[in-house]
KETIKE-633755 format. One record per residue (C-alpha): residue number from 1; residue in three letters; x, y, z. Coordinates in steps of 0.2 Angstrom, whole numbers, plus 5000, padded with zeros to 4 digits. Layout:
residues N
@resi NUM resn ALA c1 X c2 Y c3 Z
...
***
This chain:
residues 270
@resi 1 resn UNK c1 5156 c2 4974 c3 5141
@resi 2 resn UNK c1 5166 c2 4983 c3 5129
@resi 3 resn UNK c1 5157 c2 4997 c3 5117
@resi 4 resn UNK c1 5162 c2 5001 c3 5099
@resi 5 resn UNK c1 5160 c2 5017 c3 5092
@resi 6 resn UNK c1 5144 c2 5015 c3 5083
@resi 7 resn UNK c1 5137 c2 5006 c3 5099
@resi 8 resn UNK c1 5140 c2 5022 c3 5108
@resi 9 resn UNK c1 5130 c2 5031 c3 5094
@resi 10 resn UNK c1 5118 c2 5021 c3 5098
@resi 11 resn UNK c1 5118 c2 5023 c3 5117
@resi 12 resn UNK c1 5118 c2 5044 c3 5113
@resi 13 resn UNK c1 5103 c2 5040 c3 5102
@resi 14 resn UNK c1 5092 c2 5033 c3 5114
@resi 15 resn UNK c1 5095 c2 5046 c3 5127
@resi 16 resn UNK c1 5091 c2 5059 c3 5114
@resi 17 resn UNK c1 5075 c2 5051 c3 5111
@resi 18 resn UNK c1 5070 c2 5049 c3 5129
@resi 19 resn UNK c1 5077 c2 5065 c3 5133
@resi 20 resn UNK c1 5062 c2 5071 c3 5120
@resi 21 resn UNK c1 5049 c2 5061 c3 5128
@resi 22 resn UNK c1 5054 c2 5068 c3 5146
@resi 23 resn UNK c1 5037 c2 5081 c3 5141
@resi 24 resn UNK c1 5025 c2 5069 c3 5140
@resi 25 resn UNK c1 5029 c2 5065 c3 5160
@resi 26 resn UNK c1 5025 c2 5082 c3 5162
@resi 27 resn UNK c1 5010 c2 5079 c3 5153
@resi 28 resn UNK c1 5002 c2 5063 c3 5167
@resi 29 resn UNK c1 5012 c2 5065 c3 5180
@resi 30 resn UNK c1 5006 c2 5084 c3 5188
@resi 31 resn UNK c1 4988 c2 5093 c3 5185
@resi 32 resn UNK c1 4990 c2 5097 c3 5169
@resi 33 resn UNK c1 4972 c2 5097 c3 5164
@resi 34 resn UNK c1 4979 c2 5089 c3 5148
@resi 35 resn UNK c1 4965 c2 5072 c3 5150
@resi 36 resn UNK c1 4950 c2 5084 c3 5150
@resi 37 resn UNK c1 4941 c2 5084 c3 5133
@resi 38 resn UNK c1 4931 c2 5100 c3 5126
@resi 39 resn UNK c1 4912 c2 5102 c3 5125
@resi 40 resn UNK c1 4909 c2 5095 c3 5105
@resi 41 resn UNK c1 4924 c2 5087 c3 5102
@resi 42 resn UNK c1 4925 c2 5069 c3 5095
@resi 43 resn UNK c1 4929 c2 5062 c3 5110
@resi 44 resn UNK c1 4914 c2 5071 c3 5120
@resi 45 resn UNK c1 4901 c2 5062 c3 5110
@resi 46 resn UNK c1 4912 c2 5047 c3 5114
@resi 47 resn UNK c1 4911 c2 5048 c3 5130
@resi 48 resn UNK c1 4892 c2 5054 c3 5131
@resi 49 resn UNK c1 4888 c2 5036 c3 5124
@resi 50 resn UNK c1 4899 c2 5025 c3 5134
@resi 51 resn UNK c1 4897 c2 5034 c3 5152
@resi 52 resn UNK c1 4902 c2 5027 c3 5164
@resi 53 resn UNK c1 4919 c2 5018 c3 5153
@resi 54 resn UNK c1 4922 c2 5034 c3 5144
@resi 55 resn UNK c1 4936 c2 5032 c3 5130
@resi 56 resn UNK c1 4945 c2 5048 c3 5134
@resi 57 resn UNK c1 4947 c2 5041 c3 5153
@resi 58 resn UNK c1 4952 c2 5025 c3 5145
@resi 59 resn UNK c1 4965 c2 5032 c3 5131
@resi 60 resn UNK c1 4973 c2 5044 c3 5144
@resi 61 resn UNK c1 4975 c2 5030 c3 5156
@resi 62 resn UNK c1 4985 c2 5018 c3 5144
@resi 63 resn UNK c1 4996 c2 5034 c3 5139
@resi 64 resn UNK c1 4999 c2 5036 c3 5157
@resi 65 resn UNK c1 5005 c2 5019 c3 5161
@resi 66 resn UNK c1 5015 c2 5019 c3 5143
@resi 67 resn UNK c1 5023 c2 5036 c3 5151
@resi 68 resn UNK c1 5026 c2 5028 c3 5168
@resi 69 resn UNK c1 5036 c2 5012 c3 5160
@resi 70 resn UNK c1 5046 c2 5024 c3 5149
@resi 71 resn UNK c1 5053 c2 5034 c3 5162
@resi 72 resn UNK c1 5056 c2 5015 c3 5173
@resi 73 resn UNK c1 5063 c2 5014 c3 5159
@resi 74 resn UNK c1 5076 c2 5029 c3 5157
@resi 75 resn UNK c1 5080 c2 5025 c3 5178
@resi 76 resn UNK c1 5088 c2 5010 c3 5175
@resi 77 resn UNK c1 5097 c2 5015 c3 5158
@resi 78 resn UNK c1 5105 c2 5033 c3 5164
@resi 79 resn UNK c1 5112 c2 5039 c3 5179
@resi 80 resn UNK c1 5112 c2 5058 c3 5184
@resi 81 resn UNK c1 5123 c2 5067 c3 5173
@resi 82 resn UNK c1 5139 c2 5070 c3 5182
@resi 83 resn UNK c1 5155 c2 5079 c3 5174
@resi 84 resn UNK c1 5146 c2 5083 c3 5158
@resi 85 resn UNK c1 5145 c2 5063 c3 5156
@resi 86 resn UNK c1 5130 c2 5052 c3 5158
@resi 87 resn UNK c1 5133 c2 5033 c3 5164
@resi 88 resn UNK c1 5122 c2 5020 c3 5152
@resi 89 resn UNK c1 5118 c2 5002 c3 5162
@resi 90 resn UNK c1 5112 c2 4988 c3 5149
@resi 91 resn UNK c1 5102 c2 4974 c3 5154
@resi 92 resn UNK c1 5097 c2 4959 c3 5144
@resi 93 resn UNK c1 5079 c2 4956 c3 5148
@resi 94 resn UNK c1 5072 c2 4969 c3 5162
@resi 95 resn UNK c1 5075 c2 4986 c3 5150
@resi 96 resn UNK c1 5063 c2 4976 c3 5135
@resi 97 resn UNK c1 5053 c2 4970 c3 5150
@resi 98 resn UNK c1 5048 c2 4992 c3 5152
@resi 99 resn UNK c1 5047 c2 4996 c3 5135
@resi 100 resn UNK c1 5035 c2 4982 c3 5131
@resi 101 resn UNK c1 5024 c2 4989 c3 5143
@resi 102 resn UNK c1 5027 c2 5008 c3 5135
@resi 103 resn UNK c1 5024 c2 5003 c3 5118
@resi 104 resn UNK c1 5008 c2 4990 c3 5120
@resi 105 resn UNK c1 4998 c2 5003 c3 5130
@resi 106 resn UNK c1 5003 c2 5019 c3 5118
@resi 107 resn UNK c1 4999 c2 5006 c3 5105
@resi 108 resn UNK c1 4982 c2 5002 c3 5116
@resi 109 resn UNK c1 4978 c2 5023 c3 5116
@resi 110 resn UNK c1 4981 c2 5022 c3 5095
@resi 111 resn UNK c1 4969 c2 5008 c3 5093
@resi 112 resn UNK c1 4954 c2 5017 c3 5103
@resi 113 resn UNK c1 4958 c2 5034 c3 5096
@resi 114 resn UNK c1 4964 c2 5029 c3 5079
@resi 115 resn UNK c1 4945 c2 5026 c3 5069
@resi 116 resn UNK c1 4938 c2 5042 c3 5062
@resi 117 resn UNK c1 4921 c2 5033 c3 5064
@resi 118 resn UNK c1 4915 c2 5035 c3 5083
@resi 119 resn UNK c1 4904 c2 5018 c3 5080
@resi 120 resn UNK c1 4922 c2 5007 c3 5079
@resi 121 resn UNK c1 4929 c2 5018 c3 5094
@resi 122 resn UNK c1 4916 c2 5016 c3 5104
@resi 123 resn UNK c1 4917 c2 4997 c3 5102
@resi 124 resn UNK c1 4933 c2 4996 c3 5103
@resi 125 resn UNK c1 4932 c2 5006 c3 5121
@resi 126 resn UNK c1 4917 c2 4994 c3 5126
@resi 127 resn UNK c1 4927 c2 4979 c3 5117
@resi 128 resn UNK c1 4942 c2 4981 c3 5129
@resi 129 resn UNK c1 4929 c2 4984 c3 5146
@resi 130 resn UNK c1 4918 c2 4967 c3 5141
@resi 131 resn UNK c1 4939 c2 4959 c3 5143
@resi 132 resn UNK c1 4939 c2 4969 c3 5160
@resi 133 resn UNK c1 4926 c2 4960 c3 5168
@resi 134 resn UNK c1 4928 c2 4945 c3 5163
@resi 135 resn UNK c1 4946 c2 4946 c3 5172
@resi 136 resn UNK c1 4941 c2 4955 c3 5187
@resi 137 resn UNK c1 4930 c2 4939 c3 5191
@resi 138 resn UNK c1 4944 c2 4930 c3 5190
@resi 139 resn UNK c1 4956 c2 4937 c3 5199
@resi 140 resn UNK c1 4941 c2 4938 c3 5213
@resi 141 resn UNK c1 4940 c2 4919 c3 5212
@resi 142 resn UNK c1 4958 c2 4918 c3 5214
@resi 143 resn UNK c1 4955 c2 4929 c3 5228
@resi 144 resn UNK c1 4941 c2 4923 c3 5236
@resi 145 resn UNK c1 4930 c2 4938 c3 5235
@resi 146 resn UNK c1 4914 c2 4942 c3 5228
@resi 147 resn UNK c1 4911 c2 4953 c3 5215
@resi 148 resn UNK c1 4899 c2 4969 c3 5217
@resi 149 resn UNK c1 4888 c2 4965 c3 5202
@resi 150 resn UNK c1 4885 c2 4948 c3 5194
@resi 151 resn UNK c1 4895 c2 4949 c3 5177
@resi 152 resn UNK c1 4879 c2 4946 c3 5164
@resi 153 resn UNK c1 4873 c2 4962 c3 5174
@resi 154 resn UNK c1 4890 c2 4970 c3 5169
@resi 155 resn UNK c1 4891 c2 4963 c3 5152
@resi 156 resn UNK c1 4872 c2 4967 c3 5148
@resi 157 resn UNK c1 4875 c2 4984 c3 5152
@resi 158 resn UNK c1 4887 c2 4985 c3 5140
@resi 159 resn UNK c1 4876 c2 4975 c3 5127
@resi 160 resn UNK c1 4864 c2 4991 c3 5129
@resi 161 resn UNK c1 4877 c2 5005 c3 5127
@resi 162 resn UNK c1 4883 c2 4995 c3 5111
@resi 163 resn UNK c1 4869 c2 4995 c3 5103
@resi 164 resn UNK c1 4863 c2 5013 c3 5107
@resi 165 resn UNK c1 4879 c2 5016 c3 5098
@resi 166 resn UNK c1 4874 c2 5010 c3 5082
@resi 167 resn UNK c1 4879 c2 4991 c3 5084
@resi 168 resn UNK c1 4866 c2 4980 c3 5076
@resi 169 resn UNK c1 4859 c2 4970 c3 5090
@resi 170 resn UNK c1 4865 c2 4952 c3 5081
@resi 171 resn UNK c1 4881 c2 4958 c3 5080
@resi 172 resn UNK c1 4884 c2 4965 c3 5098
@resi 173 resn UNK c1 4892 c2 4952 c3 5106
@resi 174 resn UNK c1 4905 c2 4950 c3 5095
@resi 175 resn UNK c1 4908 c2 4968 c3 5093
@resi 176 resn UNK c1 4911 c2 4966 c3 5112
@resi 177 resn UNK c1 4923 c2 4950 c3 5111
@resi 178 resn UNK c1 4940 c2 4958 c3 5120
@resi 179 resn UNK c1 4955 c2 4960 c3 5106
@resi 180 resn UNK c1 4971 c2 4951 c3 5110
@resi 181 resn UNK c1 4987 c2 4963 c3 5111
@resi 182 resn UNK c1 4994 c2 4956 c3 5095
@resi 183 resn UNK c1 4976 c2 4961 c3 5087
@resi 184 resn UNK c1 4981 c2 4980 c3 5094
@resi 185 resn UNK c1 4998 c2 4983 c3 5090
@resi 186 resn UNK c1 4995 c2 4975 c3 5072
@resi 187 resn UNK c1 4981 c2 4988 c3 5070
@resi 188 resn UNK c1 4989 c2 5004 c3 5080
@resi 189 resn UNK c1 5005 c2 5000 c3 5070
@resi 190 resn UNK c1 4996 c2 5001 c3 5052
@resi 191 resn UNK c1 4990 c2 5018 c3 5056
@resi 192 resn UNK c1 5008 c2 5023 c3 5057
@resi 193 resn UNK c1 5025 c2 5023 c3 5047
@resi 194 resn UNK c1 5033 c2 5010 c3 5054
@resi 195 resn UNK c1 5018 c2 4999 c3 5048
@resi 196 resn UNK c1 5008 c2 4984 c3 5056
@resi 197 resn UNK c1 5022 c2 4969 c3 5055
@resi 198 resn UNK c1 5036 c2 4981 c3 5061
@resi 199 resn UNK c1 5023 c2 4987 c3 5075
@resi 200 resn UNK c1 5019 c2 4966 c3 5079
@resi 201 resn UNK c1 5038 c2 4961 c3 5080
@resi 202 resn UNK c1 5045 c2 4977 c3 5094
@resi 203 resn UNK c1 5032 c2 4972 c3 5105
@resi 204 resn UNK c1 5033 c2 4952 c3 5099
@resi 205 resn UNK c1 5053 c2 4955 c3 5104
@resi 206 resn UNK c1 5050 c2 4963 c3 5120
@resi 207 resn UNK c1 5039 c2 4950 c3 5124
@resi 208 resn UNK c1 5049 c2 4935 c3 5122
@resi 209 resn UNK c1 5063 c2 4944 c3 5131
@resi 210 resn UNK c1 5051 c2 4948 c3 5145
@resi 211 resn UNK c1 5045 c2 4930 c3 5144
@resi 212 resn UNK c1 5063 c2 4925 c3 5145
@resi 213 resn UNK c1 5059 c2 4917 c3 5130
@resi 214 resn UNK c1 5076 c2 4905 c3 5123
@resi 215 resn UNK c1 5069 c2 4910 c3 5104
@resi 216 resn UNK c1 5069 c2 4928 c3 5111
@resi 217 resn UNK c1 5087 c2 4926 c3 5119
@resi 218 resn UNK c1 5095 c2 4919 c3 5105
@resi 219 resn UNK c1 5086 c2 4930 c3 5090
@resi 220 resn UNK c1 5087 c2 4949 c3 5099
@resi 221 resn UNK c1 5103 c2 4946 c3 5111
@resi 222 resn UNK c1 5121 c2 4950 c3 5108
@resi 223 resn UNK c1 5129 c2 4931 c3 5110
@resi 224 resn UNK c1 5147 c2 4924 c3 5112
@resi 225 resn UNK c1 5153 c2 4906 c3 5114
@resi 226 resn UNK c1 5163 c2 4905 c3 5132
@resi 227 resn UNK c1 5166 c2 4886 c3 5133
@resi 228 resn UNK c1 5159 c2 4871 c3 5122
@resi 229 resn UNK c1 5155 c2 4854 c3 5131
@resi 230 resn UNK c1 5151 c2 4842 c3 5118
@resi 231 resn UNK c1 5134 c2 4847 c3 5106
@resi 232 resn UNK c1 5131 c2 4860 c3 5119
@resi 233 resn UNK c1 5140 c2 4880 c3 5120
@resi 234 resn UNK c1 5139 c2 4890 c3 5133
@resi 235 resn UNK c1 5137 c2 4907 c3 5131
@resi 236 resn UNK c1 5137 c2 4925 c3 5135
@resi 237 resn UNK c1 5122 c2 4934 c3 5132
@resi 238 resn UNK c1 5125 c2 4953 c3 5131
@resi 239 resn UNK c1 5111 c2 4968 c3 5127
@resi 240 resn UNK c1 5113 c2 4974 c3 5109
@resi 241 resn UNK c1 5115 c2 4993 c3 5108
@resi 242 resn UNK c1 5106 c2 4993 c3 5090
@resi 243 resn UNK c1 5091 c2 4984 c3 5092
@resi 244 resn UNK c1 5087 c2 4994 c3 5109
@resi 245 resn UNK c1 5089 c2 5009 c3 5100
@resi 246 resn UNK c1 5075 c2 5001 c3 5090
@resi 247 resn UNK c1 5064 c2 4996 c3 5100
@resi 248 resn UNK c1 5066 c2 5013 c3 5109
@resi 249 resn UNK c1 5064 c2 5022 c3 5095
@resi 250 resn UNK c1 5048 c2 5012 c3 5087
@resi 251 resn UNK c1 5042 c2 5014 c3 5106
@resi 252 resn UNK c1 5042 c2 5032 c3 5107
@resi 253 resn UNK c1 5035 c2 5037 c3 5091
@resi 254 resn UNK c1 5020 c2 5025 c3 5095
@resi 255 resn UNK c1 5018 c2 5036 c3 5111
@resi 256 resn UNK c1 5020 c2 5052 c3 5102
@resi 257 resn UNK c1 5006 c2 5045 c3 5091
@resi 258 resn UNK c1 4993 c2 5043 c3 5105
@resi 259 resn UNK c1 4997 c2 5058 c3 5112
@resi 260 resn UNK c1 4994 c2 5067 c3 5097
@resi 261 resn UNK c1 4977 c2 5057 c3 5092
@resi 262 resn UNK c1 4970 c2 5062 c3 5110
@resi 263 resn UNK c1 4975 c2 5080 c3 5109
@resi 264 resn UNK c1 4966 c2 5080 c3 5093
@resi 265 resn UNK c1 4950 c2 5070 c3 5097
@resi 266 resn UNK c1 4949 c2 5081 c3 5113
@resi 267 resn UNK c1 4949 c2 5096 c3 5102
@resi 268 resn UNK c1 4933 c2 5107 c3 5097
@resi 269 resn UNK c1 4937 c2 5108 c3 5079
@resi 270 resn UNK c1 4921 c2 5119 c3 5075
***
């Protein structure tokens, strides 16, 4: 595949960005300390009132997994630097595959941490652990095992923290109806510059091409017509430079954002 100037640029421009998210590995990948919370910050009282699915555990979880994708991410995109040069591999689908998963968990981390009021992130933590269980059983079925507590057991224990939240007790169980990762990245999305519908359509894009979506192909890819055989073309399908760089660059700032909501919810401010 031959690269142009301003496809190199671009190339250069992703490995700026994840050269400056290379901290954040740092950050879940040794004993930083970063994932405690201080006594009488936000998200202390959050975590008083949803013990044992504390938010802060939550939030720090899905900013680790983001983090683990990202840097899956940067092994298949740069080799070691050698010569003063960097060699850049492209691939069509796996590479959106990785930043999907970076940019809906940073995106998961915004949502729970986002709300100034602690009522909306408490739900939205207890939401997201009512979704939990309900898969857990399943994947138990599938594996023919039994789970350790029936699930109204588990999901009236979340009715009850709910409401001693603050959650009318009509209203409980659909504060605790799980949200749907388009729901998320919509909402994460609007809380930052790029905006709800830009937020929707990276990870919307990655999903297709993880997927292996035709729509996705046809829509995101680089294509060129190698043959034609009658109403049909075939063709070559190559990565675009341009829209990696954005869905990189949309990517990282998402995880920048959580990172930045958690060390500020985590924060004694008095």
């Amino acid at each position: 595949m031959a690269i142009s100037t301003e496809e190199d640029e671009f190339l250069k421009r992703i490995l700026t960005l994840l050269d400056c998210a290379r901290p954040y590995e740092s950050l879940t990948q040794s004993d930083s300390k970063q994932w405690q919370v201080q006594p009488g910050s936000a998200l202390a009282g959050d975590d008083a009132k949803t013990d044992p699915y504390q938010v802060s555990h939550n939030a720090w979880n899905a900013l680790s997994v983001a983090v683990d994708h990202l840097h899956c991410f940067r092994s298949t995109f740069a080799g070691d630097p050698q010569d003063n040069s960097v060699s850049i591999t492209l691939h069509t689908h796996g590479q959106y595959s990785l930043l999907r998963g970076a940019f809906e968990n940073s995106a998961r981390a915004v949502w729970m941490l986002s709300p100034a009021q602690r009522l909306v992130r408490i739900q939205r933590r207890l939401c997201m652990q009512a979704g939990e269980h309900k898969n857990s059983d399943r994947m138990a079925l599938l594996l023919q095992q039994q789970p350790k507590r029936a699930l109204d057991v588990r999901m009236q224990q979340l009715t009850d923290l709910v409401v001693k939240a603050g959650t009318d007790p009509a209203s409980a169980k659909k504060a605790l109806k799980p949200a749907t990762y388009s729901e998320i990245v919509r909402e994460a999305g609007a809380t930052t510059p790029m905006g709800a519908s830009q937020a929707e359509a990276v990870w919307s894009s990655c999903s297709s091409l993880a997927h292996g979506d035709v729509y996705g192909t046809l829509n995101i890819l680089e294509r060129s017509v190698v043959e034609a055989q009658g109403r049909v073309n075939l063709m070559q399908i190559t990565s675009s430079p341009m829209v990696l760089f954005w869905a990189t660059d949309r990517t990282v700032a998402m995880m920048r954002r959580g990172f930045d909501l958690f060390k500020e919810r985590a924060t004694c401010h008095r």
